[in-house]
N, C-alpha and C positions, 0 to 999 in steps of 0.2 A: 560751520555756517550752513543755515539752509537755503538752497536755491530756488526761486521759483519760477516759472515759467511761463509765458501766458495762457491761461485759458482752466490754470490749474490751480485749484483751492491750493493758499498758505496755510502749513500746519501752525497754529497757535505755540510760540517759542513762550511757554507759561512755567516750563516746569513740570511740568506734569505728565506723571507715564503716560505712554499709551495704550488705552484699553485695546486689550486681547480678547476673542471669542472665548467664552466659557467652557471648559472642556466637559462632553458628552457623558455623563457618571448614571443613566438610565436603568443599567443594567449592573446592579451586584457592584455598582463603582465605575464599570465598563461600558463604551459607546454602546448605544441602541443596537447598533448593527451587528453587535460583538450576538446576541441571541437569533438574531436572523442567520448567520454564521452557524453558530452550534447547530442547530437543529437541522439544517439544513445537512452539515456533515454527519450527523448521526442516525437522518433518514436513508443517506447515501451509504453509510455504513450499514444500518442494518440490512438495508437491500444486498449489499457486497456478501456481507458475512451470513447473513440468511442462507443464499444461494450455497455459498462455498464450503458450505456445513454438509449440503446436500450432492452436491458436483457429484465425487467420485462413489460415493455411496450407489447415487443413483446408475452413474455407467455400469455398475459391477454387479446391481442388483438383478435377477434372473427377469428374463423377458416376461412370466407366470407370474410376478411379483410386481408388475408395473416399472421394472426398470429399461435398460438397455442393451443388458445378458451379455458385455463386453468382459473381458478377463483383464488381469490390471494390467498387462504386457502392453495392450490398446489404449486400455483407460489411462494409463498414467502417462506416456508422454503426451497426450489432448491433454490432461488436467494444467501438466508444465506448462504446454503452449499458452494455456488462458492466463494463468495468474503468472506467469513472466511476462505476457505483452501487456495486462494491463497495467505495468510498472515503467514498461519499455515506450510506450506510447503518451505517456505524460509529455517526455520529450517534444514529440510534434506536437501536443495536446497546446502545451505552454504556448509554441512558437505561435501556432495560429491564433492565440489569446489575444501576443505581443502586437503583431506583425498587418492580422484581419480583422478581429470583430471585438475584439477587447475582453477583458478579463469578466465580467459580468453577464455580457450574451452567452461566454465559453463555457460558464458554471451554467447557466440555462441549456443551452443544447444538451451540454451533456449530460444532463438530468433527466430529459428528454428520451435521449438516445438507449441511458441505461434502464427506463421507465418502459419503453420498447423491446426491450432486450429480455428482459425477464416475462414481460406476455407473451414474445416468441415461442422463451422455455416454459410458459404453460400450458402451451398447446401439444398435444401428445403423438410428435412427429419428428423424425429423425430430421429432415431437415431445417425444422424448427428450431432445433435443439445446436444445429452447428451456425443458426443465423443468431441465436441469441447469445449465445459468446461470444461471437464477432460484436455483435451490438453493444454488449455490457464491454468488452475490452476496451473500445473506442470511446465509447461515452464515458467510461472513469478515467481514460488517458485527457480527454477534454475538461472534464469536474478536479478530480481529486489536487492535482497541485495547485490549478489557479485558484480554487477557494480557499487554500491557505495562503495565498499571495492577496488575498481579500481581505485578509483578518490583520496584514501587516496596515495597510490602507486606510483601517479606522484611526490609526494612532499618530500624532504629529513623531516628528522623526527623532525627539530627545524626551516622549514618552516614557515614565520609570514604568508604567501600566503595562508596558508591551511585553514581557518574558508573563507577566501573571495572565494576562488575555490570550498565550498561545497555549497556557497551562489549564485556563479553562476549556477552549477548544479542543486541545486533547480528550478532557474528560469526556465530550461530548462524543468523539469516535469512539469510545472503549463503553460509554452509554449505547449506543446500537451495537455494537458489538457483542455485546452480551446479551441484551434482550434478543437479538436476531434468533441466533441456534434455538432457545426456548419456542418461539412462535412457529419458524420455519418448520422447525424439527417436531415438533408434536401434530402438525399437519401433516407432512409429511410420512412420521412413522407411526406417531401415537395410538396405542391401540383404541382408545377412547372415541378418535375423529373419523377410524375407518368404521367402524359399528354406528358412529352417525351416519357416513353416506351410502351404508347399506342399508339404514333402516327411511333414509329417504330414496331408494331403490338407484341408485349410484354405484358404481363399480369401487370398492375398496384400493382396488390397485391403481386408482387414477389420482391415490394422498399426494404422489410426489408432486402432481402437476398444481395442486391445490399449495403448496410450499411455495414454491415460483410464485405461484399467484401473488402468495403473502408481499415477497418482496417490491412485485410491481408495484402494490398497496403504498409497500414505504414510500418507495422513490417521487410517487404519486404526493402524499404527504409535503414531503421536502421541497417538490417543488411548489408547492401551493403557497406554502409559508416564506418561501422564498422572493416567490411573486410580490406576496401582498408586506414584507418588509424590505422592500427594493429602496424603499423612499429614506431607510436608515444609512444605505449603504453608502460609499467612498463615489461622487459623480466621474472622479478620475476613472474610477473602472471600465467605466461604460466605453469608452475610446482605446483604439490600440494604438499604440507609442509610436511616433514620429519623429524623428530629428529636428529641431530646432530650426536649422538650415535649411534654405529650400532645395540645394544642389542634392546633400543627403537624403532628404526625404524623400527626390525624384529617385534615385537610388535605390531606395527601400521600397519606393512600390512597384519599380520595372522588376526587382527579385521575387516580390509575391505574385505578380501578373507572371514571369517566368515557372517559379515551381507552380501552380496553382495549373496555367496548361501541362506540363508535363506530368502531373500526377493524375487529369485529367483522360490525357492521352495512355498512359499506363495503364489505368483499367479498364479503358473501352478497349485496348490490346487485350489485355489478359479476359476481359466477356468475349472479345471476338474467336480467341482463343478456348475457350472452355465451350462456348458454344456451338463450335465448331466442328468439336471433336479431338481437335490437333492436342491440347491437355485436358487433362483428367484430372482433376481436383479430388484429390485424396486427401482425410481430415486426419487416418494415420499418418501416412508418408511424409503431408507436410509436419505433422509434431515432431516426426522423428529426424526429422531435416533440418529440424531448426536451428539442434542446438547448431550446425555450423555459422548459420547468421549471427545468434548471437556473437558465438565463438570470434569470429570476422569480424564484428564491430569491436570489440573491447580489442583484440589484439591490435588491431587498426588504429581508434584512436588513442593508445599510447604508445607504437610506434609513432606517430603522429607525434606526440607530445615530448617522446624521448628523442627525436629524431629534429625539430624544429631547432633552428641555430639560433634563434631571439631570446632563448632564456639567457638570464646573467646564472652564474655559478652558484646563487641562493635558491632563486627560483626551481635550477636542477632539484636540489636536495630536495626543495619542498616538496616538488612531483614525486618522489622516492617516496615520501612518507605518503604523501596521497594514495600513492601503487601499494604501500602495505596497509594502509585500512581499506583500501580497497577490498584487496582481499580479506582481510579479516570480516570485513563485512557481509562479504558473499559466503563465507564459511558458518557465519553466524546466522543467516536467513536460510540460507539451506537447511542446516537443524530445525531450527526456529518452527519455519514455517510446514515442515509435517506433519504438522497437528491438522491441517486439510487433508493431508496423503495418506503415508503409513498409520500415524496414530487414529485418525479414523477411522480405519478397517481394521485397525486391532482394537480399536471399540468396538465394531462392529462384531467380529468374528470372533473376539479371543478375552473380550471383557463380558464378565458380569453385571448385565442394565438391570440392577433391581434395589431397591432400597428398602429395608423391610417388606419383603415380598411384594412390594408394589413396581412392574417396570418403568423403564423410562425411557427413550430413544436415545441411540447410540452418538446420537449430532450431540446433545445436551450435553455433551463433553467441550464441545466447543466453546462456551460459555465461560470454561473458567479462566483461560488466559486475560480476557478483558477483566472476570472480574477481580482476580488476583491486581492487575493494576490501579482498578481502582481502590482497591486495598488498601497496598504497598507504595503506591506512586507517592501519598503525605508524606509516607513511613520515611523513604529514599531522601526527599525533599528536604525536609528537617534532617535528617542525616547528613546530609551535603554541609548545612549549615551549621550544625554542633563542629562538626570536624574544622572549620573555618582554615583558617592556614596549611592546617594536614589532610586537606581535601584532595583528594590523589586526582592525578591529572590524567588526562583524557586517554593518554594510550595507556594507563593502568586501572583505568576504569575498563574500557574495552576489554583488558586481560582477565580483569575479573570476571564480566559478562559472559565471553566464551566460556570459564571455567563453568560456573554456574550451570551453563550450558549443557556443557560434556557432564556434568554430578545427575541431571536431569535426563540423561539419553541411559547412562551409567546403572540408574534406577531398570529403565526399560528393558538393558539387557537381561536382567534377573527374571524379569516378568515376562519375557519372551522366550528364557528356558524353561518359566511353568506352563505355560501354555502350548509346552510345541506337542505334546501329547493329546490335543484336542480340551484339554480345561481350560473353564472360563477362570480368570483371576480377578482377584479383588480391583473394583475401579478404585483402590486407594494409590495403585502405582501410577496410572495417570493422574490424580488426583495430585500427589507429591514430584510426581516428574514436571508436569506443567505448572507447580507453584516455582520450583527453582527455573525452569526456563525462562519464567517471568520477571524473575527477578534478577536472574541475563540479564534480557532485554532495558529495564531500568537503568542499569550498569553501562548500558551501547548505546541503546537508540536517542536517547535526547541528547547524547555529547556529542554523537556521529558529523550530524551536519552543521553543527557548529565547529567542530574541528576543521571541517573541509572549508569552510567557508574562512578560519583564519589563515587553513595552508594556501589560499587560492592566491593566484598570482592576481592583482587588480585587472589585467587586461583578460583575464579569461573567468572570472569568477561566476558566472553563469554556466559556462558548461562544463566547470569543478561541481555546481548542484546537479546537475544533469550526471556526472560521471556516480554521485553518489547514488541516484536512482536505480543507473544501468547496476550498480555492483545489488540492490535489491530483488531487481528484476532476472541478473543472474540465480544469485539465492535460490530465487523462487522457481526458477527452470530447475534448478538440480535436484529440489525436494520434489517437486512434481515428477521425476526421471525417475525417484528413488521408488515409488511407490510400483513404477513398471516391473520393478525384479522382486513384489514382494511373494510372488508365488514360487518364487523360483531361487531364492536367498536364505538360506536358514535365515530368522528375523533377528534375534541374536547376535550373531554375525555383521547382519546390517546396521543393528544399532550398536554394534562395540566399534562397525566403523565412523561413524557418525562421531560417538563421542570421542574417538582418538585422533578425529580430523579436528574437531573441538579444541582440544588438549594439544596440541603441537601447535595451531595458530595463535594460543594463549603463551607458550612457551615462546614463539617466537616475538611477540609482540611484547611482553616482559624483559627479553633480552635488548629490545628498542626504545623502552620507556625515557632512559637519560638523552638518547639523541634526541628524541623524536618530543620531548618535553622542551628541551633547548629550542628546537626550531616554532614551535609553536608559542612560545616566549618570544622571539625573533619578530612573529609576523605579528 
């Protein structure tokens, strides 16, 4: 029976469904906002990957060459530091999204912030240069997760649309991703663009700062279009999340008025302090300091988590299995992710940049991992679904991914014993090293956090996504670490350890498949 009450239109008892809003098919089938979205991530991406094509090249490249004339010993924990926080700072990126200004201002600022970050790095000044990593690490900890929490937003919430709409926004990262390194990179090194800006009477050696530039360009881009398709987007975004209750919701905002002065109070300590004299802001010290922070928060919070008496005895287990993709995870991005570090300066130093006697910049290596994905990601996709029942489950996917992994580093050590003589080797070992790395990643990275999200206990299932970030952002500290001892490590050596860190987390992880299948059946 329907009740009414006064003051309130009676629904008509006719019979008759009730018309529903027509769902948004503008784009390719997908809400309007679903392209406002793409582009948006793929302006931000190619600004990311532009840059990070360029990073440790440039520290390493001789001061007479327009670089920085740092050695990798310097260079490589700074490179760690960058692309571990901007993984690490999503974390508070989100919170501020939730908590202050909402998920749509937070994809603006830090659009913004990362759009400032890369003109800092064009400018051709050493303090420039450590304000614009700062800048871009913050502004991608502010962008990068909330604009995938944007893309959930278009979809009503029993949407079949939504796994295909996160599979198009994929495309759209791995689309800047690949164009990036070409653009970046050919300003940057291209012989072509230094002989332009010496024949417009321009310093050749000042290509790299002309690279940065490129990327400002993007972010520039991305945010324009972003602007002018705001009016597609989810109006929920616009507002950050509040409790329902007013008792809660006074709650939640005595805690942001709380952290917001003491983080406040923190920095004008730490300027009072640097400007002072009393510290010294070291851009080595702190990268090489870091890893203890990291180190301290991950041990932290899963004593924390292994330590807390509210789990029941399933929940434990979960966390166990959470604890070992964890780690398989950080072991998988640490390889992974040296295609910025080491394999870029044995692009740079130890490969052959020439294609039929034409060269090509050492970055332009960068390029193939996104394009390999866009490849192979159909290939994988339809594979998942021919195998239908014998679709191997998520911690035997993982197993495979590592392997893949370690066949892909396996390659490198070969081509790191031809070259330890000073010859350049064929760029077909990179060339087949990062197709099988890529097809790892296939194998890991799209089950990873869906996995964590079925082991998450319902009351913490937020900072189970957050733990799988941190096990990223470690990854990427240790492949950044890796690249400090590449002067100083037979390479070889480094990359037989890499793949046999590989290969034992693959082995381990295969020896867990029937528990760790059970419990993800469970949740």
């Amino acid at each position: 029976m329907t009740h009414v009450t006064s003051g309130t239109a009676a629904p008509q008892l006719t019979g008759q469904p009730v018309p529903t809003a027509p769902l948004d098919t503008r784009f390719f089938g997908h809400p309007r906002g679903l392209s406002t979205l793409f582009f948006t991530e793929m302006w931000e991406r190619f600004s990311y990957y532009g840059m990070r094509a360029l990073l440790i090249l440039f520290m390493t490249a001789s001061i007479a060459d327009g670089g920085l004339g740092f050695d990798t010993a310097k260079a490589g924990p700074i490179y760690a530091l960058y692309v571990s926080s901007v993984y690490l700072l999503s974390l508070p990126g989100g919170w501020i999204a939730d908590r202050v200004v909402g998920l749509r201002r937070a994809v603006l600022i830090g659009g913004i912030v990362i759009m400032c970050g890369h003109i800092s790095l064009a400018l051709p000044y050493l303090p420039t240069f450590y304000l614009g990593l700062v800048l871009i690490a913050c502004g991608t900890g502010m962008l990068k997760g909330n604009v995938s929490a944007l893309v959930g937003q278009l979809y009503p919430r029993d949407d079949v649309r939504r796994d295909a709409g996160y599979s198009i926004y994929y495309m759209g990262i791995n689309l800047g991703a690949f164009i990036a390194p070409l653009v970046t990179g050919w300003l940057a090194q291209g012989e072509g663009f230094k002989h332009m800006l010496a024949s417009m009477g321009l310093s050749p050696h000042s290509a790299w700062h002309w690279g940065f530039g490129a990327a400002a360009v993007g972010m520039f881009f991305g945010i324009v279009q972003y602007l002018a398709g705001g009016r597609n987007l989810s109006a929920e975004g616009l507002r950050p999340h509040r409790p329902s209750d007013p008792v809660a919701a006074a709650r939640v905002d005595r805690q942001v008025r709380a952290i917001g002065w003491a983080t406040l109070a923190t920095a004008l300590l730490v300027a009072a302090l640097v400007l002072t004299g009393v510290v010294t802001l070291d851009a080595e010290s702190i990268a090489n300091n870091f890893k203890y922070v990291i180190g301290a928060l991950t041990i932290g919070l899963f004593a924390w988590l292994f330590l807390s008496s509210e789990w029941s005895r399933e929940e434990r287990k979960r966390l166990l299995v959470i604890a070992a993709l964890f780690c398989a995870s950080a072991v998988f991005w640490m390889a992974y992710e040296q295609a910025g570090s080491t394999l870029n300066l044995f692009a740079q130093r130890s490969t052959d940049t020439t294609v039929i006697g034409h060269p090509f910049p050492a970055s332009w290596f960068q390029a193939l991992p996104p394009l390999f994905i866009l490849i192979f990601a159909p290939v994988f996709a339809a594979l998942w679904v021919w195998l239908g029942t014998r679709d191997p489950s998520s911690p035997a996917k993982f197993s495979a991914g590592l392997v893949f992994l370690g066949l892909g580093f396996v390659l490198m050590i070969e081509a790191a014993a031809l070259a330890a003589h000073g010859a350049r080797v064929s760029p077909m070992w990179l060339f087949f090293s990062y197709m099988l790395q890529t097809m790892g990643e296939l194998c890991l990275s799209p089950v990873g956090m869906s996995a964590m999200s079925k082991l998450a206990p319902a009351r913490i299932t937020g900072l189970v996504m957050g733990i799988w970030f941190l096990s990223i952002s470690v990854g990427n500290y240790l492949a950044g670490s890796a690249a400090g001892v590449y002067e100083t490590m037979p390479l070889s050596r480094l990359f037989a350890l890499v793949a046999g860190a590989a290969f034992v987390a693959a082995l381990v992880l295969a020896l867990l498949v029937k528990p760790m299948r059970r419990m993800l059946e469970r949740a």
